[in-house]
C-alpha positions as CSV (number, residue, x, y, z in Angstrom):
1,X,-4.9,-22.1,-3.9
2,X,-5.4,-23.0,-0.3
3,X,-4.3,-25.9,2.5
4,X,-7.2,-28.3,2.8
5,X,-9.1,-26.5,5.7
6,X,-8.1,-22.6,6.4
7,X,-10.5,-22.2,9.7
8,X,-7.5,-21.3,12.3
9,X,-5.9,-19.3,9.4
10,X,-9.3,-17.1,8.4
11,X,-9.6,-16.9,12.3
12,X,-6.2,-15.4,13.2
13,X,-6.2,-13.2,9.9
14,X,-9.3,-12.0,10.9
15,X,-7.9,-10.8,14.4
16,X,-4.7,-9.4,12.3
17,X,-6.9,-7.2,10.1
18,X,-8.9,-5.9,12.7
19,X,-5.1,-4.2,14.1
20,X,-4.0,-3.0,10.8
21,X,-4.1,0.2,9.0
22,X,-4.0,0.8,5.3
23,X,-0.3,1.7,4.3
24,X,0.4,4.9,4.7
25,X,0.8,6.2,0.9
26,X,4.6,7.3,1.0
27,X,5.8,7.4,-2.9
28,X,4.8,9.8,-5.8
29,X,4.4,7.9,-9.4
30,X,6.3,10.0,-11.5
31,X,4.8,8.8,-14.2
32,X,0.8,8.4,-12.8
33,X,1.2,11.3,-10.8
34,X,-0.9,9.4,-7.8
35,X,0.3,8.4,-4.5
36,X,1.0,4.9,-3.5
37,X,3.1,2.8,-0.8
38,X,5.9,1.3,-0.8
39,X,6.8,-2.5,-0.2
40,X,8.8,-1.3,2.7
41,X,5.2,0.6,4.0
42,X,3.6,-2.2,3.0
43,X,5.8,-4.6,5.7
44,X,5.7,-2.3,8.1
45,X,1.7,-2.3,7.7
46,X,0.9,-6.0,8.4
47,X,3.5,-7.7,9.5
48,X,3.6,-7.2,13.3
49,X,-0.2,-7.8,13.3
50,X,0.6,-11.3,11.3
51,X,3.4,-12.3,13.5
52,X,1.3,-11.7,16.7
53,X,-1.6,-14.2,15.9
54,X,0.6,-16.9,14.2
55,X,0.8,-15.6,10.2
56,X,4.0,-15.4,8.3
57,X,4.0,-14.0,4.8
58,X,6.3,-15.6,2.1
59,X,7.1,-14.3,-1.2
60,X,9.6,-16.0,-4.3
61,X,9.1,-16.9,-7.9
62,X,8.5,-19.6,-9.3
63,X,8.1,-20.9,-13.2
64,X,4.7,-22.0,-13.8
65,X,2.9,-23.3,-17.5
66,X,2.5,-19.5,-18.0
67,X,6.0,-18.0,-16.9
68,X,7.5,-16.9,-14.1
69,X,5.4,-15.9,-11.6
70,X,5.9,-14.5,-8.1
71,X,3.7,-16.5,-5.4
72,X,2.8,-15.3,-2.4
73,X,1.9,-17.4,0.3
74,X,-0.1,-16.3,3.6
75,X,0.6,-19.7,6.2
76,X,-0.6,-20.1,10.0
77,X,1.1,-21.9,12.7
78,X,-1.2,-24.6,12.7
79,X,0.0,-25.4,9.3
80,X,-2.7,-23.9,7.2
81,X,-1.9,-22.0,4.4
82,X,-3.8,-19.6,1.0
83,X,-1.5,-18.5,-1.9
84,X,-1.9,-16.6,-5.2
85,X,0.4,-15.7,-7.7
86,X,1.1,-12.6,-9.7
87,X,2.5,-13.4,-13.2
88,X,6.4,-11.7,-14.5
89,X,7.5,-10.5,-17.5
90,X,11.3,-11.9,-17.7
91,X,13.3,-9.4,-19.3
92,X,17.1,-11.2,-18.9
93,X,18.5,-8.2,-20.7
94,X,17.2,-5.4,-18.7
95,X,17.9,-6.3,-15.3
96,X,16.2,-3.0,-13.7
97,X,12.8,-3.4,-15.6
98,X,12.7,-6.7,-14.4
99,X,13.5,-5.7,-10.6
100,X,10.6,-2.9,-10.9
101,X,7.9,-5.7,-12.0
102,X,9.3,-7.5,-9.5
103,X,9.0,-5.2,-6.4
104,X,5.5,-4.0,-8.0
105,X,4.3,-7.7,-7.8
106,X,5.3,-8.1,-4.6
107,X,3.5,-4.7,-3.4
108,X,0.4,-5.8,-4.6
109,X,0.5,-9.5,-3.6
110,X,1.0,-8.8,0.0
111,X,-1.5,-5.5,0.0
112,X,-3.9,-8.0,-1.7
113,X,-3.2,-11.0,0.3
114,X,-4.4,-9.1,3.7
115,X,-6.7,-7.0,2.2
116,X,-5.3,-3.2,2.4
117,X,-4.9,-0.1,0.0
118,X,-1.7,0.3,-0.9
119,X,-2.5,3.2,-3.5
120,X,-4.8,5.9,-4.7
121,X,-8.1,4.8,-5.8
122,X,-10.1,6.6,-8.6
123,X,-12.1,3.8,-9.7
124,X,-15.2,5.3,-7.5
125,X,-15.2,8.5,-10.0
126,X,-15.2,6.3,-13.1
127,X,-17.8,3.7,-11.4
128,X,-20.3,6.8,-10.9
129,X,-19.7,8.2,-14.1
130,X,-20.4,4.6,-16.2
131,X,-24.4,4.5,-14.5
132,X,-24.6,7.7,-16.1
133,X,-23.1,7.5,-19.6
134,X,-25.0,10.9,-21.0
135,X,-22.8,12.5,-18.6
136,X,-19.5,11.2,-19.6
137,X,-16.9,14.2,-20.7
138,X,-16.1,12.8,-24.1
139,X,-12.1,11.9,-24.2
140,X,-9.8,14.4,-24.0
141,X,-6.7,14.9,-26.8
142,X,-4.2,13.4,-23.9
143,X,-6.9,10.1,-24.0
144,X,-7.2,9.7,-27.7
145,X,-3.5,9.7,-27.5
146,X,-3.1,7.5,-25.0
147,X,-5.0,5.3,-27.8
148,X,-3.1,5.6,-30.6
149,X,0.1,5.1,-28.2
150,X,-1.8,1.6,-27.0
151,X,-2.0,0.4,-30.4
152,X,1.6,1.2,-31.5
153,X,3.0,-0.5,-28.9
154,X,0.7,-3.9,-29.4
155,X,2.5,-4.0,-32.5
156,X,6.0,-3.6,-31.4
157,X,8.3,-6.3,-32.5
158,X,11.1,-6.0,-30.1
159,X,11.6,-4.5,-26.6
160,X,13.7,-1.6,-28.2
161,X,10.4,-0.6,-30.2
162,X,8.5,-0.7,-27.0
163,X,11.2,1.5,-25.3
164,X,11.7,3.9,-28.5
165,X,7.4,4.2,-29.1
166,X,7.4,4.7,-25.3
167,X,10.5,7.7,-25.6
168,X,8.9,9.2,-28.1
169,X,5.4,9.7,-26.1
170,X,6.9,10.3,-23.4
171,X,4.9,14.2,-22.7
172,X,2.2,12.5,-24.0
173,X,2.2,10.0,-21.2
174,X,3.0,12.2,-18.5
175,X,-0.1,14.6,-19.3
176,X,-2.5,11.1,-19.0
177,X,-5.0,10.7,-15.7
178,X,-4.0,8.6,-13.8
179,X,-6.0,5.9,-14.5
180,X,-5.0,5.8,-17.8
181,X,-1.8,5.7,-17.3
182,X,-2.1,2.7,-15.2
183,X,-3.6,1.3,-18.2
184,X,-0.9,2.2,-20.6
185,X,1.7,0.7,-18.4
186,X,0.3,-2.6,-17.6
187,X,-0.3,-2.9,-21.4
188,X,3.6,-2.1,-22.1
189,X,4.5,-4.6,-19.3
190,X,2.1,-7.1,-21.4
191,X,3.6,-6.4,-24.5
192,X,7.8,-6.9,-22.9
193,X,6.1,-9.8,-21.6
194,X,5.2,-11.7,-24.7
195,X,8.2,-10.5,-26.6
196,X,10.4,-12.0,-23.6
197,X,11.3,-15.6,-23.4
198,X,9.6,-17.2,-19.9
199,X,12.2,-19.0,-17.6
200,X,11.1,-22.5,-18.9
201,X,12.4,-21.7,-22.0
């Protein structure tokens, strides 16, 4: 979503970008294993370049037709403005899960929003390896696991089956690549999501 015309605001993000750096990455997953900033990098990263040329970046929830969502809002002194909005799981009951999909939606909507890397990327390895298919390792035992984990947990009926299925695997999921990993998370965040009620309910 954007302000009717965004000229000043793509002109004085343009000069912004061109004095940023990517974050620098500062955190270890303990889970994934990889490297990735914090929001606190993150900040440090773009917003003196924003402030100098007129940009201020805004970030709160809202409740949308979907959910709660957090929106995050890039806006230029001349009144201009671009948002997008990262959808929440709302888990009332476990106040700490909800504060880490919290701070991990606002990591990546202000990373996005500019346009820096905020974490490891692998996605070059597995873009090479699908043009060449016949070359492909086949999955490992950790991967097939990380399967069979994946399709317990879509058919968890409660939050404490998706924390008990997640306990139980929990060596399994440590041994996973990273990418994988990622995977398995965002689907567990997916599945605490539709078991949760949304804000507008």
């Amino acid at each position: 979503m954007q302000s009717e015309q965004i000229n000043e605001l793509a002109d004085a993000l343009a000069k912004a970008q061109s004095e940023m750096n990517n974050a620098p990455l500062n955190k270890t997953n303990p889970h994934f294993k990889s490297k990735y900033a914090d929001l606190a990098s993150i900040r440090d990263a773009v917003i003196p370049a924003l402030s100098k040329h007129g940009l201020a970046l805004m970030q709160y929830t809202v409740n949308t037709d979907a959910g709660l969502a957090l929106r995050t809002r890039l806006a230029h002194s001349s009144g201009q403005w671009i948002e997008g909005e990262y959808p929440l799981p709302v888990v009332l009951d476990k106040p700490q899960a909800m504060g880490s999909a919290l701070t991990y939606a606002k990591r990546y909507g202000m990373a996005t929003m500019v346009g820096i890397s905020a974490d490891e990327d692998d996605d070059a390895n597995a873009a090479q390896g699908a043009t060449k298919p016949e070359k492909q390792a086949p999955p490992s035992p950790a991967q097939k696991k990380a399967g069979e984990i994946a399709d317990t947990l879509k058919g968890a009926a409660s939050l404490e089956q998706i924390d008990a299925i997640w306990a139980e695997n929990q060596k399994h999921i440590d041994a996973l690549p990273p990418s994988w990993l990622k995977r398995l998370e965002d689907l567990k965040f997916a599945c605490i999501g539709e078991l949760t009620p949304t804000a507008a309910e």
